[in-house]
N, C-alpha and C positions, 0 to 999 in steps of 0.2 A: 567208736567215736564217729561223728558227722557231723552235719550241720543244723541247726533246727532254730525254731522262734518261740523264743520264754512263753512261756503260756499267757503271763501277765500283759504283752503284748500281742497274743493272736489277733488278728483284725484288723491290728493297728497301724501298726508300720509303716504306709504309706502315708496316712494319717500326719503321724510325728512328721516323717521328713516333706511333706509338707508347710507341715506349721513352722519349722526351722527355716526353710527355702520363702516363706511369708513375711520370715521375720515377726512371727508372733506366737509367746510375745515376744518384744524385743531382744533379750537376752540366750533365747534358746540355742540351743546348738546338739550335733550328735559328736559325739563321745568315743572314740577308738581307744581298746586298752587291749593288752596283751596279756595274756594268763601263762605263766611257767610250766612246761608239760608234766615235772615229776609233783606227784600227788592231784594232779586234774580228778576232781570227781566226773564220775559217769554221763554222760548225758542226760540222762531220765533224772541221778539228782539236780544237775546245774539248774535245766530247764522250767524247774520249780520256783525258783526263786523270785522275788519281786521286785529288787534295789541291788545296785551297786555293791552297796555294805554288806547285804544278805552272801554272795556271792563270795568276798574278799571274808568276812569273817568265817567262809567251811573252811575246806583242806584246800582252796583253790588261794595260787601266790600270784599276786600281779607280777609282769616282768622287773627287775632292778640293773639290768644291765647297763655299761659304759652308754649316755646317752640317748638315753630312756625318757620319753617321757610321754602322757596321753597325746591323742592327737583330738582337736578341736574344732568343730568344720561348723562354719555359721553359713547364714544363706548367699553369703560372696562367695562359697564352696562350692552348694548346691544348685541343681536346679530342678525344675519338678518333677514328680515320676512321668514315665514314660506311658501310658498308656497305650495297648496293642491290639485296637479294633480286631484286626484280620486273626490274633491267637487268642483270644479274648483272655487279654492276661492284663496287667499292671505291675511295671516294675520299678524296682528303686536301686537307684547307683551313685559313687561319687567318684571319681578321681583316685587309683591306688594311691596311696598312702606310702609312702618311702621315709625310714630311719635313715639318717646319714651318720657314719661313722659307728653302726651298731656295735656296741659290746667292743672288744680288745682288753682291756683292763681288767673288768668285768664279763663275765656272759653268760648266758642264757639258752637252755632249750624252750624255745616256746611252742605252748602246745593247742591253743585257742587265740582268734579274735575275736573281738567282741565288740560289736555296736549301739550303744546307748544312747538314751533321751534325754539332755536337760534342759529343764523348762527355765533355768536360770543360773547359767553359768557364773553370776556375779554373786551368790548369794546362796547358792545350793549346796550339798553335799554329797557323797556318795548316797546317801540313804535318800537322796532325793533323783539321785538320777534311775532310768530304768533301763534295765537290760531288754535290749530288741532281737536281737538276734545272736548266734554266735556261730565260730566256723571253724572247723579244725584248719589247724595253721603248725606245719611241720619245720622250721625254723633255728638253727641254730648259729647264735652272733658268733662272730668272727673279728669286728673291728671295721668289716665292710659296711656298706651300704645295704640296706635289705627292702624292697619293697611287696605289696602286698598285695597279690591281685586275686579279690576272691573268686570272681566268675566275670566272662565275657559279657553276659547279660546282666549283671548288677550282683549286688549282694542281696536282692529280696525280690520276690515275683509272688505274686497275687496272682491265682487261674480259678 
């Protein structure tokens, strides 16, 4: 397992979390979900997929833990990728992501995060969101607080 970017979105990436940080259209936003690690398909299948739905209908389980739920980042979140003259790169990051009160009741091994596109949070659906990237995420609630830092330099780099 590792990290990798749907195929659906090679290229893109920076792209979307622009368009979200534009605010265009209005409604967009990227999408934080959390995948259950027992039964995770492989990377080479996940990374096939094209939608939200595609992903959630294989053997892959969203998290259900005590206090659960997506997280939603519009362009009051974001800001624009970073571009990096001197490494000729381009990269994309937001703000970890912290569950507060994760699991106790409930819990969860989680085995993936996963960062998605929607172009319309008001009216969309999983089969309309797109999977952007995903990152192995070794996790297990407790009822604490859990935050999520994928990499120092963002979750996505363009070189």
């Amino acid at each position: 397992m590792g990290d990798f970017v749907f195929n659906i979105a090679k290229g893109r990436v920076n792209e979307y979390q622009e368009r979200v940080d534009a605010n265009d259209p209005v409604n967009s936003a990227l999408v934080l979900v959390l995948l259950k690690a027992g039964g995770l398909e492989a990377d080479a299948v996940l990374k096939d997929y094209d939608t939200l739905a595609d992903v959630l209908a294989a053997a892959n389980d969203e998290c259900d833990f005590t206090n659960y739920a997506r997280k939603t980042l519009t362009d009051a979140d974001l800001g624009p990728t970073a571009v990096d003259d001197t490494n000729d790169r381009r990269e994309a990051d937001f703000a970890d992501p912290v569950w507060t009160a994760a699991g106790g009741a409930s819990n969860n091994s989680i085995g993936k995060f996963l960062v998605c596109y929607d172009s319309d949070t008001t009216g969309g659906t999983d089969a309309s969101i797109v999977p952007l990237t995903a990152h192995d995420c070794v996790i297990t609630t407790n009822g604490g607080d859990i935050t999520v830092q994928l990499a120092v330099t963002g979750y996505f780099r363009a070189s």
